[in-house]
C-alpha positions in Angstrom: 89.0 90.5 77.3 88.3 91.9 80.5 91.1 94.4 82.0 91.8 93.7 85.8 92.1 97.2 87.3 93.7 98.2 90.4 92.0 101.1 91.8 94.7 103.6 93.8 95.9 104.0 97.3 96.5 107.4 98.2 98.7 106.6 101.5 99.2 110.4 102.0 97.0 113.3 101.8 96.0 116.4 102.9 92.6 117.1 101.7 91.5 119.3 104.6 94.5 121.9 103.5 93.3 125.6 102.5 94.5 125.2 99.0 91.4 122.9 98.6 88.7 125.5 100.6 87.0 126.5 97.1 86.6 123.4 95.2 87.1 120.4 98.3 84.0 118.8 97.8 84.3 118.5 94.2 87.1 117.0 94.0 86.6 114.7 96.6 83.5 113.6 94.9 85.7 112.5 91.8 88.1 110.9 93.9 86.5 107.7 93.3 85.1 108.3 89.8 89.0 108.5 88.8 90.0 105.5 90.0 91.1 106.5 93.7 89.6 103.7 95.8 91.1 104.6 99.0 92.8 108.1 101.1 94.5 108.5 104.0 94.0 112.0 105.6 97.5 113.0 107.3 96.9 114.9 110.5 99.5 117.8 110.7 98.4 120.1 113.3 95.9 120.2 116.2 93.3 121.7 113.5 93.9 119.0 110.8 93.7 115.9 112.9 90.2 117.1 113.8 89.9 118.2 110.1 90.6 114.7 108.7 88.8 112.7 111.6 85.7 115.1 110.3 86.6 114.1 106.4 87.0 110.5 107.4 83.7 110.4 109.0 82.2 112.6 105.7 83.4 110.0 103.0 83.3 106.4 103.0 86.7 106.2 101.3 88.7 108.2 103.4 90.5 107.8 106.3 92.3 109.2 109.2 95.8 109.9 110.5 96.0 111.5 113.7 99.5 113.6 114.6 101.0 116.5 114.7 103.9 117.7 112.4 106.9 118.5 114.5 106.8 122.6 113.4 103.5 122.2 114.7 104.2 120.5 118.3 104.8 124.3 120.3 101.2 124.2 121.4 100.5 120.3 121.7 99.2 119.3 124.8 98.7 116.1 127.2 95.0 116.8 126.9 95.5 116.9 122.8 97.3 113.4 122.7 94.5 111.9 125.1 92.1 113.6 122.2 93.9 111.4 119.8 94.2 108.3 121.5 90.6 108.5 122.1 89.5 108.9 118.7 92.2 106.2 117.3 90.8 104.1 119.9 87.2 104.5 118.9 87.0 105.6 115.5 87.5 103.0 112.9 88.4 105.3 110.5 91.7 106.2 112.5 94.4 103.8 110.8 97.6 105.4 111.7 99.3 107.9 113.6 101.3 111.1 111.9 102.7 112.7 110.6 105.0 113.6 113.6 109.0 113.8 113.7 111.7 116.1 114.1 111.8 118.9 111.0 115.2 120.6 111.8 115.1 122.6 108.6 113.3 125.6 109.7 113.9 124.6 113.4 111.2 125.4 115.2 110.1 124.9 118.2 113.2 124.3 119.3 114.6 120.5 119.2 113.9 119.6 122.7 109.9 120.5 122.4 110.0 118.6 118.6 112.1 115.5 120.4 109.7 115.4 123.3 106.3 115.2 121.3 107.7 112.8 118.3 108.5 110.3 121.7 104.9 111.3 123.0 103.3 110.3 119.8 105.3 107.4 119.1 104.2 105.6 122.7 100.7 107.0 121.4 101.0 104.6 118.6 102.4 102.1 120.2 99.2 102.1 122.7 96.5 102.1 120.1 98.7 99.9 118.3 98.1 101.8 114.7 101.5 102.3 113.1 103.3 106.0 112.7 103.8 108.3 109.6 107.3 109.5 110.5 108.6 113.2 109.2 112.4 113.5 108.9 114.4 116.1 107.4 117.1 117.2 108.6 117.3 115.2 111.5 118.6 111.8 110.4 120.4 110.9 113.5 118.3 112.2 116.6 115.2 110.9 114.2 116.9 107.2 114.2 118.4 107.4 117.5 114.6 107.7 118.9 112.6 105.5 116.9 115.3 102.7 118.1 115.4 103.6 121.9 111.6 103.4 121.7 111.8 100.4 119.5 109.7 101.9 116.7 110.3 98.3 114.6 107.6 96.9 117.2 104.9 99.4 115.8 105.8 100.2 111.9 105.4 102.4 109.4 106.6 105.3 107.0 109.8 106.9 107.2 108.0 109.9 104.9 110.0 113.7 103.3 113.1 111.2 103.6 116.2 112.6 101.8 119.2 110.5 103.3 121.1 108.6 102.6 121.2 104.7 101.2 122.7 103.9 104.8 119.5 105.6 106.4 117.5 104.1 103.8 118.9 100.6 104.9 118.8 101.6 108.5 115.0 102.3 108.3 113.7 99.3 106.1 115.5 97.1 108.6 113.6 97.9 111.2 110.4 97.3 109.3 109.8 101.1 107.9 108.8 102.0 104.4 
């Protein structure tokens, strides 16, 4: 009797991170050899979206998310975003946009700068038309109160380092999030 095996979707990874500088290749190599059919390469930074665009483009297998983590907005510019909407535009590999947010557990930047890119980045989406990889912690309300003012259900996506409650749980699947 044959066995009808599902190979895996990794929805969210970080491949290009340093902890894999001495032994990246390798493991990606196995990736597939272990049952791991597909990856999706988180952009977290300026430096990772262009890291996991170039791993996207190395492996057949994996792809890209372009964003930038909300402790990492501080030196996100216009120009960056255009960078992004380009390659999401272009590159078939590009299937989402994240991981951006608000992080108010460390708190930095401040709010304002973390509020003003998460918007940025969610009309990014909503242009390419990809859906978003949202980071939340800490930041339940001003996180919900933006994704509905910018009507977030219209795009989709992943509510992602969510520890709220069942009410924001509800709250988010309703409007069409994992």
């Amino acid at each position: 009797m044959a066995e009808n095996i599902m190979g895996i979707f990794e929805s969210h990874a970080h491949y290009d991170d340093e902890a894999f500088n001495e032994d990246r290749r390798e493991l990606l190599k196995e990736l597939p050899e272990k049952g791991i059919e597909y990856v999706v390469n988180v952009g977290a930074s300026m430096e990772s979206t262009k890291s996991s665009i170039a791993l996207a483009d190395e492996y057949d297998y994996i792809y890209a998310a372009v964003g930038v983590h909300p402790n990492e907005t501080a030196p996100l510019t216009e120009e960056f975003i255009q960078y992004m909407k380009d390659e999401a535009l272009h590159n078939k590999k590009v299937v989402a946009v994240g991981e951006i947010g608000l992080d108010y557990y460390w708190d930095e930047p401040e709010r304002s700068i973390q509020k003003k890119w998460f918007e940025a980045q969610i009309e990014l989406a909503r242009d390419v038309k990809l859906p978003i990889i949202i980071h939340s912690r800490d930041a339940a309300k001003d996180t919900y109160d933006i994704m509905k003012a910018l009507h977030a259900e219209e795009i989709g996506g992943v509510v992602h380092c969510f520890s709220y409650s069942k009410e924001m749980a509800r709250r988010s699947l309703a409007t069409g999030f994992y």
